[in-house]
N, C-alpha and C positions, 0 to 999 in steps of 0.2 A: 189651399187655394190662393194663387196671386190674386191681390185685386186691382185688374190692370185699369183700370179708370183711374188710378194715383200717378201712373204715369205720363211724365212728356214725352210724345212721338216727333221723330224725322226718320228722314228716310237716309239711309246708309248705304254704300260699297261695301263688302267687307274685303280685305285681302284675297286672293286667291279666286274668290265669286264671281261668277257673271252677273246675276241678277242684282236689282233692287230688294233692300230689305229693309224693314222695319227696329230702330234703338227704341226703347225705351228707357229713359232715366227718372229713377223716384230717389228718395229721401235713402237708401241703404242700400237698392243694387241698380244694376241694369238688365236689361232684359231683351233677347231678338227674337225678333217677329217676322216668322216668314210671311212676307208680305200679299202671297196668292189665296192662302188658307188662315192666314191671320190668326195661327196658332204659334205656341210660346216655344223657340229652338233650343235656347241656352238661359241658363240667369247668371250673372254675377254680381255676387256681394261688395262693397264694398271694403267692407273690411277682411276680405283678402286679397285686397290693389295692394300692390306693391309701391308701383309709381305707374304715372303716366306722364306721356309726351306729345307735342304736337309737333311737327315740321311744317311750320306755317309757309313756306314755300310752293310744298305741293300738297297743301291741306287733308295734312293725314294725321290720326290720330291711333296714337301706340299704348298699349295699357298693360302692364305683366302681374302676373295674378301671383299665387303662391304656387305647388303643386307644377312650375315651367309652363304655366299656361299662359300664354299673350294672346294677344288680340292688337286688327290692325283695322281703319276704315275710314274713307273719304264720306266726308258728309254731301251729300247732295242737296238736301234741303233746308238746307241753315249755314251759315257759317261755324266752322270747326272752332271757333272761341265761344259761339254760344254753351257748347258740347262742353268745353272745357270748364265756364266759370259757373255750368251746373255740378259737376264731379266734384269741383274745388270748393263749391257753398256748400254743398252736402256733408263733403268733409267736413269742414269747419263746422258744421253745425251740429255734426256728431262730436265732435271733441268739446262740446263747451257742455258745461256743468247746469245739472235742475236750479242749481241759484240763482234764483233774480239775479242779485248784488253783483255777480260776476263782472269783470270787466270787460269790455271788448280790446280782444287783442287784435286791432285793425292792421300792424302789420303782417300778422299769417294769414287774414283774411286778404288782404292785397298778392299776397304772395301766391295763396292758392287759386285765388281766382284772375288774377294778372296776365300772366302771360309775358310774353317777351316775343314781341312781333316783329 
């Protein structure tokens, strides 16, 4: 069972769609939500992103999974950096270790959550 209250919601475009739809972004995947019946479409994990990209131009965001899967979607109710500097913290905060003592490596955290606008 997802426990979708973990999730942050916006509403999304996705490529190809007419409609409005529902992103969910947690702590390891994302998840879409058709937005009429507010039931769960796809999930994807994170740790099978390959990469993701944004063309801050025309505010889209491009994600490629493993398996040739991508994913493509205009954010309508947020800005497409907010979308990005949550994918890139989630990241980083899956690769850091249970140790306290660890250090913060602040530039992969600039890096993943940055952007280049």
């Amino acid at each position: 069972m997802i426990d979708i209250w973990l999730f942050l919601y916006w509403c999304f475009r996705f490529r190809g769609s007419k409609k409005e739809e529902i992103l969910g972004i947690s702590y390891n995947r994302m998840i879409r939500i058709d937005m009429s019946s507010c039931l769960p479409v796809t999930t994807w994990r994170f740790a099978n992103m390959k990469q993701w990209n944004v063309n801050w131009e025309i505010r889209q965001v491009t994600i490629e999974f493993d398996q040739n899967v991508s994913i493509a979607f205009c954010c309508l109710s947020c800005d497409c950096k907010v979308v990005h500097e949550f994918i890139g913290g989630y990241i980083f905060l899956s690769t850091r270790s249970k140790d306290q003592n660890e250090t913060l490596d602040e530039e992969l955290f600039h890096k993943l959550t940055g952007g280049q606008e």
